[in-house]
C-alpha positions as CSV (number, residue, x, y, z in Angstrom):
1,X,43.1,7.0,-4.7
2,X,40.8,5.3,-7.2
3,X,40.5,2.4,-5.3
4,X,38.9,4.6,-2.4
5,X,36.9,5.9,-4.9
6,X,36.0,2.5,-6.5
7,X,35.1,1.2,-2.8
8,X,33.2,4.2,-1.8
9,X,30.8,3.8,-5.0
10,X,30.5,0.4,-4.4
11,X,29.5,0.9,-0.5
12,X,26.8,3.8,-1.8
13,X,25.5,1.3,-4.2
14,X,25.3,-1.6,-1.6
15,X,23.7,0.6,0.3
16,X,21.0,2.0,-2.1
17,X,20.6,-1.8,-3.2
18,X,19.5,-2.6,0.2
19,X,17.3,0.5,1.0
20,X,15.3,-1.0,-2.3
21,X,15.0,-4.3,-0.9
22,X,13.9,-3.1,2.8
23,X,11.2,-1.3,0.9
24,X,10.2,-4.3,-1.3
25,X,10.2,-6.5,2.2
26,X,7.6,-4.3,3.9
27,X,5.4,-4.9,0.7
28,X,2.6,-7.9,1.2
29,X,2.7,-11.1,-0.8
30,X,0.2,-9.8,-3.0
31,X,1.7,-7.0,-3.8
32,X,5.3,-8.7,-4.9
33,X,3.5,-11.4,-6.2
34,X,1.8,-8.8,-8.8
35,X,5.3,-7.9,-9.6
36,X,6.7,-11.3,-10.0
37,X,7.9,-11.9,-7.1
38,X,8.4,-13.7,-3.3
39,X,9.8,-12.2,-0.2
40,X,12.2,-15.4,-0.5
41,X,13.3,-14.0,-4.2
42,X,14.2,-10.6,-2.2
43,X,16.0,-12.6,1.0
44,X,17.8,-14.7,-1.2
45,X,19.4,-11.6,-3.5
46,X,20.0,-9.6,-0.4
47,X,22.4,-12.4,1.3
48,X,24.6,-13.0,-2.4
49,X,28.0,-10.8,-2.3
50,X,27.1,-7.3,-4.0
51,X,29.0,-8.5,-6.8
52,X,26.3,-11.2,-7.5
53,X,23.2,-9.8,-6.5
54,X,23.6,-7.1,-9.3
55,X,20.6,-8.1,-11.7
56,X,19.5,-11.2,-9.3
57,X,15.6,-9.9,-8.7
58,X,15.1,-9.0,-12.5
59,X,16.5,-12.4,-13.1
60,X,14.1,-14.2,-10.2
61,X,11.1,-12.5,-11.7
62,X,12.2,-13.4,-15.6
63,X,11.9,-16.9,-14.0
64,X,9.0,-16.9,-11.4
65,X,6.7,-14.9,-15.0
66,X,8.1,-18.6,-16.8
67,X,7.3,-20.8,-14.6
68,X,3.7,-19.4,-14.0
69,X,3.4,-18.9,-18.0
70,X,4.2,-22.4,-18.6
71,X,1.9,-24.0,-15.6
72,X,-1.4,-24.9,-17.0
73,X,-4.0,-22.3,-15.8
74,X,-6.7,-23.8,-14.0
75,X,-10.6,-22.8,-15.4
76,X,-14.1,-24.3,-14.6
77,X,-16.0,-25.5,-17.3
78,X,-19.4,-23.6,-18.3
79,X,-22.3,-25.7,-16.5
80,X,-24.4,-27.4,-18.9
81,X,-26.9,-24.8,-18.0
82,X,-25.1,-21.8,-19.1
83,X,-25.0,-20.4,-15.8
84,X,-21.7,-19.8,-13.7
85,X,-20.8,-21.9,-10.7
């Protein structure tokens, strides 16, 4: 009996967990980029085994927020002038 009950939480969970992710696919790129992350991040946590895609887009977005904080930010010098390119 709590097996069925273990499974059936497990299949309303799965199913909750990929309700989210349809959602998060119909979102632009701008959108998930804002958040941290791709479509790709939400395709790849949606094809891992339930028991391995608990925690995977918190975890793609800790490391997509990295990786932009430790690339080098791109800015245009001041003209010599003063006034903006």
């Amino acid at each position: 009996m709590t097996q069925f009950f273990t499974w059936l939480l497990a299949a309303v969970a799965r199913k909750h967990t990929h309700a989210c992710a349809h959602k998060m696919l119909r979102l632009d790129d701008h959108l998930l980029r804002d958040i941290g992350l791709t479509q790709n991040d939400v395709l790849n946590c949606m094809s891992k085994p339930a028991q391995m895609a608990e925690g995977c887009l918190p975890t793609r977005r800790s490391e997509n927020l990295e990786t932009a904080a430790a690339a080098p930010t791109r800015q245009t010098a001041p003209s010599p002038d003063g006034l903006a390119a």
